[in-house]
N, C-alpha and C positions, 0 to 999 in steps of 0.2 A: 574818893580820890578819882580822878581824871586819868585814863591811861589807853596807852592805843593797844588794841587785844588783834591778835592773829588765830584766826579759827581755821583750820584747815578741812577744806572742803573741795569735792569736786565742781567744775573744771578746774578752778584756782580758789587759791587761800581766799577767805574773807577779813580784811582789814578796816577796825574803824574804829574810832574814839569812843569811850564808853564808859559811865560812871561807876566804879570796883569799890565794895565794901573792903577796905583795907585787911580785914581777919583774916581775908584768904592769903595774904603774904607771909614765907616763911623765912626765919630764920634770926639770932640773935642781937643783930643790930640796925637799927631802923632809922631810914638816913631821907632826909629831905631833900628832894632832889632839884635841882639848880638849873643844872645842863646833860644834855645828854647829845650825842653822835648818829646819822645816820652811816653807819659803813657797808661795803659792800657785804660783807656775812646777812647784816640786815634782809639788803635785798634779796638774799638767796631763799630765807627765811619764809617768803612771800610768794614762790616761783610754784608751779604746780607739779608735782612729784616729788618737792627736794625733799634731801635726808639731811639736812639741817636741823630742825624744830624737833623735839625728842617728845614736845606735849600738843597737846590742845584743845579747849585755846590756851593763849599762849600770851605775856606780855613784852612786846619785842625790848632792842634795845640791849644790844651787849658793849656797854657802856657809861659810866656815869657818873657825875662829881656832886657833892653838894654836902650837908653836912650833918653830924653827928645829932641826931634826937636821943636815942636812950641806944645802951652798950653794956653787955657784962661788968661788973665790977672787975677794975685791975685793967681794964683792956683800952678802951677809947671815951676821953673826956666830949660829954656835953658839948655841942657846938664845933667840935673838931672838923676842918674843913678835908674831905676824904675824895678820893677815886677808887673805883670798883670796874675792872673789865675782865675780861677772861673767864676761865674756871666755865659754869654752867650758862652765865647769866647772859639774855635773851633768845636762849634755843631749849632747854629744860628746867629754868629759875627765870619767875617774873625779872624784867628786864628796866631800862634806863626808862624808857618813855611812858614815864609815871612821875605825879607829883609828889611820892612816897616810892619807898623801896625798902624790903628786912632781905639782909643778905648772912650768910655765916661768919663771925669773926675775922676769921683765918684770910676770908677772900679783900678784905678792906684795906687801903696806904692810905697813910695820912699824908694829903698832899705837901711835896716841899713846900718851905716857908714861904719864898717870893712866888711861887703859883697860885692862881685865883684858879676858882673850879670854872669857869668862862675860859682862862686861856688852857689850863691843863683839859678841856674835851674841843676847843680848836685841834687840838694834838690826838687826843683820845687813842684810840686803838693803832690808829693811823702814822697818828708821831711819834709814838711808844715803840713801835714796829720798825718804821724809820732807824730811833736813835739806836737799840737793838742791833740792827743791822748795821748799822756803821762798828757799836763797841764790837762787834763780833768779825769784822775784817781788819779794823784797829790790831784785837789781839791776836790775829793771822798775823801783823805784821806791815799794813799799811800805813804809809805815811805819804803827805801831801806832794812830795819830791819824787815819789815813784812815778807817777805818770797820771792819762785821765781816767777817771772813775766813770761808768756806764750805769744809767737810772733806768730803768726799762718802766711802761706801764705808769710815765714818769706825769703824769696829767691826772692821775686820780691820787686819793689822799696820802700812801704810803709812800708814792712816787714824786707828789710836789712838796712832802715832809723833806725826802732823803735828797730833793737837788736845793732846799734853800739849805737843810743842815753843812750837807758837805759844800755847798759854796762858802758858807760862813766861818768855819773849820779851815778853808785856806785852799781846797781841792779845785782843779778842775775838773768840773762836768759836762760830761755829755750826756742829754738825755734824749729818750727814744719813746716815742710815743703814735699808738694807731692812728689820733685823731689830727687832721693835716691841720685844724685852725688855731693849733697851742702855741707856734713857736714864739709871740709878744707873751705872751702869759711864762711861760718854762724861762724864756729869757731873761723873763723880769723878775725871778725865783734864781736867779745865778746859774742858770747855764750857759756853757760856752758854744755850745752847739747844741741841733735839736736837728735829729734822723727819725727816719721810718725803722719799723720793723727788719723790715727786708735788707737795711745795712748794716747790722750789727756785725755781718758776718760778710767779709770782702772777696770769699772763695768758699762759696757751698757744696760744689761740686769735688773738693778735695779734702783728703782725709783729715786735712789741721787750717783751717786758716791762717789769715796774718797774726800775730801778737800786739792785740790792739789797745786793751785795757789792765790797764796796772791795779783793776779792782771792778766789781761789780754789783747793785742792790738789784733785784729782780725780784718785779712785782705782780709779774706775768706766767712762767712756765712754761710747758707746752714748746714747743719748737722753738721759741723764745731764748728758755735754759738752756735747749741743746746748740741753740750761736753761738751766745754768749761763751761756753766751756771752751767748744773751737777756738777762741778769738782770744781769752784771755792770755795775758803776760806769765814766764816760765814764772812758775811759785806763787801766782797771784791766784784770788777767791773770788766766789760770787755767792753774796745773801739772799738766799732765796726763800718766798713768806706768801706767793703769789700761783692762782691755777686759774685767773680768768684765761689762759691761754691752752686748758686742757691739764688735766690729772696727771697723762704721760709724756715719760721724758724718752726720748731718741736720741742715744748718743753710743759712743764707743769708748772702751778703755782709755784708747791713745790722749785726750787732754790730761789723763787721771797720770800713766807711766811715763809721757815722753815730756808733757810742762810741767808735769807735779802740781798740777791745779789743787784746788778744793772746791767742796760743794758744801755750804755751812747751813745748814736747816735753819732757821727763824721762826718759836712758837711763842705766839702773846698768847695762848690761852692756860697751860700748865706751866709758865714758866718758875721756877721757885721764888718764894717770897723776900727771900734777901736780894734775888737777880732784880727783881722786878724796883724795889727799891732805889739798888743802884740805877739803875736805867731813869727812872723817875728826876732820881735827884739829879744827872747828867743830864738829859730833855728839858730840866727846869734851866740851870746853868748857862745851856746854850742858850735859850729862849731870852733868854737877857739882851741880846745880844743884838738884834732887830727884830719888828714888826712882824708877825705872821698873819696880818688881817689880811694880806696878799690870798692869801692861799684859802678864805673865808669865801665860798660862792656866795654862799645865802645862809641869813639868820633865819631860822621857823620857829613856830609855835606849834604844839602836839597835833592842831587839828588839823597841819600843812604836811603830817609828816606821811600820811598814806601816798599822796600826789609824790613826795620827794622820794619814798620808796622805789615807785616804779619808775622815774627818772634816774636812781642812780641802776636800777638793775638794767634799762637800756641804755648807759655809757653816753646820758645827756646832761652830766654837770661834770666838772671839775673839781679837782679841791675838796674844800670840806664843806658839810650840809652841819651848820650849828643846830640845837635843838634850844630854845631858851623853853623847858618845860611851866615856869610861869607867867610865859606870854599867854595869854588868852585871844 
């Protein structure tokens, strides 16, 4: 089989297409794989020192759709069309960006009915993370009448998942994004506005900003979360799933005792398997709903995917990087 291997070596990781006797794959069910996702975790995977990749080498790819070849008896029919993200898979378990995949039972969804494994890895970790994030301010307590909702980090894939969802959902969006050339692009995903960084927060210098947002997805971190918490509405939340903006958060009690904020954590990788379900079959639902080829930068093939690694680890695409693994 065909699959892109990550060797870890000094100065930087070595990445490259490479033909793998399949025996070296573990685990009880063996899934032909369709599509697969580059996400930022990916790129990290690739970066020289990180503590991502737990092996090596390694097959990337924490990601992936395609469909059932052989499964325990009782557990998954023949040809069953599946998603697999989280859990170990492309940091310590061979990963999506293979023409084959054996994963553990446990870690396999059977894709909703109206999802193709094409549109469910458009979505993949990214959309998953998204729709997550939304249920999880939902059962804070959000509704579309509250006020606008804040997308941060709103140009890469968690960020233009969570401002086409919640435009579609009936929200208004504001999204916030580093990169100054997105606002046709975030616009044309249902935003109603698109800021810098630097305005999330309309008084930095004082202990509580304005009360700006009736809700918030945060894809970013790092000084980012600590605005955002300043800025939010008395009672209101922010989903937070993101650390391109740094590990640490800088903030103080006061949004926690005097707005009664929340701070809702977002984990796609141990999330339980009934949450993950729901969240699946929700993500399918909406998806119904309009086109997400918007948010599609580029379709690749496996042997495109080294080059797309290091474009997304340098913050020069957009959106989502499709894998079709039997492009050649």
């Amino acid at each position: 089989m065909r699959a892109v291997v990550i060797t870890q070596q000094d100065p930087t990781p070595l990445v490259a297409v490479e033909e793998i006797d399949p025996v070296v794959l573990e685990g009880d069910v063996l899934i032909d794989v369709a599509y697969s996702t580059i996400n930022f975790k990916d790129a990290m995977v690739t970066q020289a020192g990180n503590r991502v990749a737990r092996r090596s080498p390694l097959i990337g790819g924490v990601d992936l759709a395609g469909t059932v070849v052989e499964a325990p008896e009782g557990t998954l029919a023949e040809g069953t069309p599946v998603v697999v993200h989280g859990h170990d898979l492309g940091v310590n378990h061979a990963g999506g960006f293979a023409s084959l995949a054996r994963v553990p039972h446990s870690w396999v969804i059977p894709l909703p009915r109206d999802l193709s494994p094409r549109d469910a890895m458009i979505a993949g970790t990214a959309g998953f993370t998204s729709m997550a994030s939304i249920m999880a301010l939902e059962h804070h307590g959000l509704t579309p009448p509250d006020g606008t909702v804040l997308v941060t980090g709103a140009s890469g894939g968690v960020g233009s998942f969570a401002v086409a969802l919640l435009h579609g959902l009936g929200y208004e969006v504001t999204a916030s994004s580093g990169k100054n050339a997105e606002p046709a692009y975030l616009n044309g995903l249902g935003a109603r506005e698109v800021i810098g960084r630097d305005e999330i927060d309309d008084s930095p210098k004082r202990t509580l900003g304005s009360e700006r947002w009736a809700g918030a997805v945060d894809c970013v971190g790092g000084a980012t979360l600590g605005a955002i918490l300043r800025s939010l509405n008395y009672g209101a939340a922010v989903a937070a799933s993101g650390l391109t903006g740094g590990p640490q958060l800088a903030t103080t009690v006061y949004p926690f005792i005097i707005r009664n904020v929340a701070l809702l954590g977002i984990d796609a990788v141990q999330m339980p398997t009934a949450q993950r379900h729901a969240t699946w079959e929700r993500l399918a639902n909406e998806m119904k709903s309009f086109s997400f080829e918007s948010i599609l930068d580029a379709e690749i093939s496996l042997e495109e995917v080294p080059h797309y690694l290091d474009e997304v680890a340098n913050s020069r695409v957009k959106g989502r990087i499709l894998v079709n693994v039997k492009e050649c």
